[in-house]
N, C-alpha and C positions, 0 to 999 in steps of 0.2 A: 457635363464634363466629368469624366473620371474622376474619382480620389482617392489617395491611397491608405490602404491600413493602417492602424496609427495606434500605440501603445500608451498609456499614458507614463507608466512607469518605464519607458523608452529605454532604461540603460541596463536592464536587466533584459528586455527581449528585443533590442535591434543589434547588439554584437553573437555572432557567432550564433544566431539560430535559439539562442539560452531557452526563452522562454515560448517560443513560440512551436504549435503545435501546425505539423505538416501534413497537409493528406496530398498525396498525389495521385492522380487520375488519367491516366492517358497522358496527354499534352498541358494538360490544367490541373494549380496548385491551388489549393485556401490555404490561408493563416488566419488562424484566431489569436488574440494575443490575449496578456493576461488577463483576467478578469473583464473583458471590455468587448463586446459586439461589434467590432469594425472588421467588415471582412472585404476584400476586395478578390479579384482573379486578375490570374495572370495569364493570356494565352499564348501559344507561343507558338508560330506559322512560320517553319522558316527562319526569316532573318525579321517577319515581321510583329513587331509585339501591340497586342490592344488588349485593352485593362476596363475590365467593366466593374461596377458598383454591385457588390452583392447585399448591402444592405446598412445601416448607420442606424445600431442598437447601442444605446448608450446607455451600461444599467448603473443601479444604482452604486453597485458594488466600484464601479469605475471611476465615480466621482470620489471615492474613498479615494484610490488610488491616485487621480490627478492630483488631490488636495497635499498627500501624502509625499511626493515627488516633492514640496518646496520646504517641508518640513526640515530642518536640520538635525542632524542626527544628535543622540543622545545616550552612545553608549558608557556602560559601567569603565570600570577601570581594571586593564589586564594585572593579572598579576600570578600568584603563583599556582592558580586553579586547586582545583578542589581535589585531595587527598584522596591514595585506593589501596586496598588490602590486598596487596601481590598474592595472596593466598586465594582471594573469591576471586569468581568472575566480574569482571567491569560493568557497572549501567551505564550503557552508551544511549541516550534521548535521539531521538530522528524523527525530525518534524517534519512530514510532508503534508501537501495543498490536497490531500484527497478529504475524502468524508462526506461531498456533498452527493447536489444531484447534475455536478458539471462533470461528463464524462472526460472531458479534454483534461481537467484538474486529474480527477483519478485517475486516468490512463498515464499521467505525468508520476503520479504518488506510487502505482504500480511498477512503474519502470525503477525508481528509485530505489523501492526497497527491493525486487529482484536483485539489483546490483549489489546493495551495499550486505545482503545474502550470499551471494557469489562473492564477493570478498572476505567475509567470514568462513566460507567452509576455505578460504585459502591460507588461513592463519595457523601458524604454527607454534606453539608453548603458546599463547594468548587465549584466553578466555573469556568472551564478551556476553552481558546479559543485553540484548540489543530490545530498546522499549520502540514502538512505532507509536506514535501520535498524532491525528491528523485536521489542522487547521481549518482547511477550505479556505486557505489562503484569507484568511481572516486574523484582523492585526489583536485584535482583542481576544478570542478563542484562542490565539497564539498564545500569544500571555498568558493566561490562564492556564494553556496547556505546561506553558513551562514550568509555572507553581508545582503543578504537580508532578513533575517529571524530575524537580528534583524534592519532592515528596518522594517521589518512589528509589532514590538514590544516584538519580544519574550524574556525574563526574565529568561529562563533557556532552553537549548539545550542538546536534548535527543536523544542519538547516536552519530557519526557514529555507525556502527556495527562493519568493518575493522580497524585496526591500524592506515593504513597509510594515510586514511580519518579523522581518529578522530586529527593525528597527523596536518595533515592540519588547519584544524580547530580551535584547542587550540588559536590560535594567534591571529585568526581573531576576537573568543568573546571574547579573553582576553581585548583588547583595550575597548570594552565598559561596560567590568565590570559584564560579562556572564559566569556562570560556566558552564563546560560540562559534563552529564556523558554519559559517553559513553558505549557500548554494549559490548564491545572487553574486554579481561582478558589478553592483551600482556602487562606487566612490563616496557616495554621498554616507551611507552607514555605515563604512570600514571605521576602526579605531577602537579604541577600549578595549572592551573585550570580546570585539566584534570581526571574525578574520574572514576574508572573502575568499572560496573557492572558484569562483567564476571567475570566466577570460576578461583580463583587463584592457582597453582601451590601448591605454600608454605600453603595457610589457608588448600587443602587438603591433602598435607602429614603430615601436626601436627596434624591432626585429625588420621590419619590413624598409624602412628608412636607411639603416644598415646596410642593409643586401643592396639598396639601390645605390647608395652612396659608393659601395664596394664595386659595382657594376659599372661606374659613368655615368649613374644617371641619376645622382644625388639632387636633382634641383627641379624643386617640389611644388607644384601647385597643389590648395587643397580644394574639393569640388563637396559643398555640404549643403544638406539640407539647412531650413530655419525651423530655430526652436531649441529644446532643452538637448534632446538627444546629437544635434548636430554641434549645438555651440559646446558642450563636452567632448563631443570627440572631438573635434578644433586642437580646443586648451591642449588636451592629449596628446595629437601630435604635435605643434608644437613643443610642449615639454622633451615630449620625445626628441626631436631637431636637437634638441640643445646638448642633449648628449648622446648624439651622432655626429658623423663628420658630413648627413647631409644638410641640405638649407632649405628653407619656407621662403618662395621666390615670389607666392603670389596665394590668392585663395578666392573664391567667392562663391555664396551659398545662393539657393533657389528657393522659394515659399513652397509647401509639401501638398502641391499639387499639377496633374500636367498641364492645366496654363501656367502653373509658376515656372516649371521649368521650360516651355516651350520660350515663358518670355526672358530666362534668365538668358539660355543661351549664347546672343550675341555679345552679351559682357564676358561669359565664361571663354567665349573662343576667343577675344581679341585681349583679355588679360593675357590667358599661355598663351600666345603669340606673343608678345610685345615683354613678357616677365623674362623671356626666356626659360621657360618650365623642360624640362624633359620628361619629367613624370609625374601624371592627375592622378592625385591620391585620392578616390571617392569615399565616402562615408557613407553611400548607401547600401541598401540591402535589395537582397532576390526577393524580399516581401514588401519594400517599398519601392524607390524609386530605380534604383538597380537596370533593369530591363529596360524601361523607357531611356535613361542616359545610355543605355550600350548603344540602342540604335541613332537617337538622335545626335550624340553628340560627333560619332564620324560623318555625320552624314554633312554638319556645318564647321565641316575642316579639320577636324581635331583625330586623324587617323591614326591607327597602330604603327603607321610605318613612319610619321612623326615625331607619335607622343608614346609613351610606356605607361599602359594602363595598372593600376593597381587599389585594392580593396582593403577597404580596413574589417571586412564581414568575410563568412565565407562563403565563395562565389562557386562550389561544389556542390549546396544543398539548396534547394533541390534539384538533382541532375539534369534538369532540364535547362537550365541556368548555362550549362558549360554548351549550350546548343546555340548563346548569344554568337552572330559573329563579332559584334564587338569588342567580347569580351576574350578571342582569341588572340593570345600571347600574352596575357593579364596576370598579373602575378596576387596571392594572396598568401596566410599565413594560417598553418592546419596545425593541431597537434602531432603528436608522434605518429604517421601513418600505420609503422610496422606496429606498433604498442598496438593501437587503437585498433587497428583492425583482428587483432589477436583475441579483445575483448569482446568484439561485435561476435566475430565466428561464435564463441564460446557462447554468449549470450543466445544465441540464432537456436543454438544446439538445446540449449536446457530448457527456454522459453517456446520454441517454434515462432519467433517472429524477431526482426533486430532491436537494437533498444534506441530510444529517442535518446539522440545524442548526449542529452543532459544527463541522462544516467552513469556516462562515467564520470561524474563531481561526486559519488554518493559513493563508489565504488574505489576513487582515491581517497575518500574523507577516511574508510575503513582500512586503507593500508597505510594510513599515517598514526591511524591510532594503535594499530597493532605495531607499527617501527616503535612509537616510544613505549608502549608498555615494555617489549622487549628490551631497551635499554635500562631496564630498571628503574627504581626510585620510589618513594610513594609520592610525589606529585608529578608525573608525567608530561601533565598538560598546561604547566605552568606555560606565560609567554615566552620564556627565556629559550621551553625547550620547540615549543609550535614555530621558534621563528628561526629555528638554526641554521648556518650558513648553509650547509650542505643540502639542503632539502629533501626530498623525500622523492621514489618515484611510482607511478600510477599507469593505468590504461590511456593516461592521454600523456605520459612521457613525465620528462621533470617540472616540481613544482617548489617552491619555497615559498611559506608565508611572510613578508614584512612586518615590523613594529607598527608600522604606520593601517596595516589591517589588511591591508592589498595584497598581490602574489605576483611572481612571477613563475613563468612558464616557458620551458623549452620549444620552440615551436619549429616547424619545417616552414620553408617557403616553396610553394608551389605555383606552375604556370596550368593556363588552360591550354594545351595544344591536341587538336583534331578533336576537339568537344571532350578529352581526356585532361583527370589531373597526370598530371609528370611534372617531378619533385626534382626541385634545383638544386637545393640547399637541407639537408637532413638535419632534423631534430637534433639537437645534442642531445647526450645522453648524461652529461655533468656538469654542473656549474661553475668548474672549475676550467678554469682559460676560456671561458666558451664566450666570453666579449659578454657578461653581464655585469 
């Protein structure tokens, strides 16, 4: 029996594609996820999906990572960040996962600093010494890199990508007064002096809970995997719920494989039956369980023309994904389409290839740092000014970072219709009235 791909550090690469590297081939996808040899395929026939075993390498570097996942975070303490001579150019630190001999890491590492290049040749009066340093997704080399990176003067550190790097890290620029944002959207290292670029959990179920609630169809089942990644995003939307006006009418998870869900099923369908749910909030992904729920679960009653499907992932990548029928009329929550695709163009044009989605975290980290240097001051990157009401805006639309380390982000809601995205609800473009 099948099983599916599986990350250990799950909250960095099952929302929004983050970490996970996509090849697409014809009708069939691989993911590799981070640092960890679990790869599955996904085929896709039709209306019919089968999922075979590509292999269950489990290296060494992974068990870092699993172990690292219950660790508690331990960042420094924000505060007013580290001082810069409006006169020199800025050392800006960017720590990316390349340097080894994992192509998938450096083709990640590559994308990044592409971007966060293209956002420097877009800066105007700013001036950045931009240092590259590159981990290999390695929590200790991390470290170590960051000693020196503010050895060499850097005044704000941009990345890690991974968790369990960024969590490294936090400690060592805390001591000289260095804030970090980091690439990663795991909750578990936000704080201190630790801010999360990555898509949050909670900022896209209030979006998506919202919109349904707004629609009539506020009353929620949620449909998750078991485990770390599913029982977080649970917490998530729930939180979310509470400040929404929709409600969590029901929920129930499946073991993360296809006899688990084959045998969750008949409690999944006669809960939303009997909860009165109008809408199955899924927690899976197009690299996990995803495909197999589109098909299975209309097929034991739980149809579109029932229930209103919706994704806390995004169910446009990889394009093959919007070919489910189940997943037609399905709603999910994208960045800025019009931003976002403005970047990719750009991107396409200077590179000759598009850029792996992640790369615009690397690309807004450099338009935020160029907004404050232009605001003057010599501490720019104090927390006071990283977390201003107003926030900031980027290739994936608006962003603000929280006290609490998190972010939010303006998002669009979009549906799957005729195997196309078409956008219901547009990204706001301000945080201001925008219902945050």
């Amino acid at each position: 029996m099948a099983e599916f791909c599986r990350c250990a550090d799950a909250l960095d690469a099952n929302v929004y594609f983050m970490i996970c590297v996509i090849y697409s081939v014809e009708s069939k996808h691989m993911i590799q996820y981070e640092g960890i040899g679990l790869m599955s395929t996904h085929s896709y026939s039709g209306n019919k999906v089968t999922l075979s075993r590509r292999g269950l390498l489990l290296s060494a570097g992974a068990s870092v990572l699993a172990a690292a996942c219950d660790v508690p975070a331990m960042p420094g303490i924000a505060g007013r960040g580290a001082g810069i001579d409006p006169s020199r150019p800025v050392t800006v630190a960017v720590m990316l996962p390349g340097g080894t001999g994992n192509e998938d890491r450096n083709a990640l590492a590559r994308n990044l600093e592409n971007a966060a290049r293209m956002a420097m040749a877009d800066l105007q009066g700013v001036q950045l010494d931009l240092r590259i340093y590159q981990t290999g997704g390695d929590p200790g080399r991390a470290a170590t890199l960051a000693a020196e990176a503010i050895g060499d003067g850097a005044k704000i550190i941009l990345g890690p990508l991974f968790a369990d790097s960024a969590r490294a890290v936090g400690p060592v620029a805390a001591q000289a007064g260095v804030n970090v944002l980091s690439f990663s959207n795991n909750p578990d290292i936000a704080g201190g002096n630790i801010f999360l670029l990555g898509p949050m959990f909670e900022n896209t179920a209030t979006r998506l809970l919202s919109y349904a609630a707004a629609q009539d169809k506020g009353r929620v089942m949620i449909i998750s995997e078991q485990g770390q990644a599913g029982e977080v995003a649970e917490r998530a939307m729930r939180r979310a719920a509470d400040r929404t006006a929709a409600s969590i009418v029901g929920s129930h998870s499946y073991a993360f494989s296809q006899d688990g869900i084959v045998q969750a099923l008949p409690r999944i369908a006669s809960t939303a039956r009997s909860s009165g749910a109008q809408t199955l909030f899924l927690t899976a992904s197009s690299a996990g369980a995803l495909p197999l729920l589109a098909e299975l679960l209309p097929q034991n009653g739980l149809t579109t023309t029932d229930f209103q499907y919706m994704g806390l992932t995004r169910w446009d990548i990889p394009p093959a994904t919007m070919q489910l029928s189940g997943l037609q009329g399905g709603w999910f929550a994208l960045p800025d389409p019009g931003l976002n695709a403005q970047f990719e163009a750009r991107y396409l044009a200077a590179h000759g290839t598009g850029p792996n989605p992640v790369a615009g975290l690397a690309h807004d980290a450099i338009n935020i740092i160029g907004a404050l240097i232009r605001r003057g001051g010599d501490a720019p990157f104090s927390a006071e000014s990283l977390t201003q009401a107003d926030g900031f805006i980027g290739v994936n639309g608006i962003v603000r970072l929280r006290r609490d380390g998190s972010n939010e982000r303006g998002l669009a809601i979009a549906e799957i219709r005729d195997e196309r995205v078409s956008v219901l609800s547009p990204a706001p473009r301000s945080f201001v009235g925008a219902g945050f």
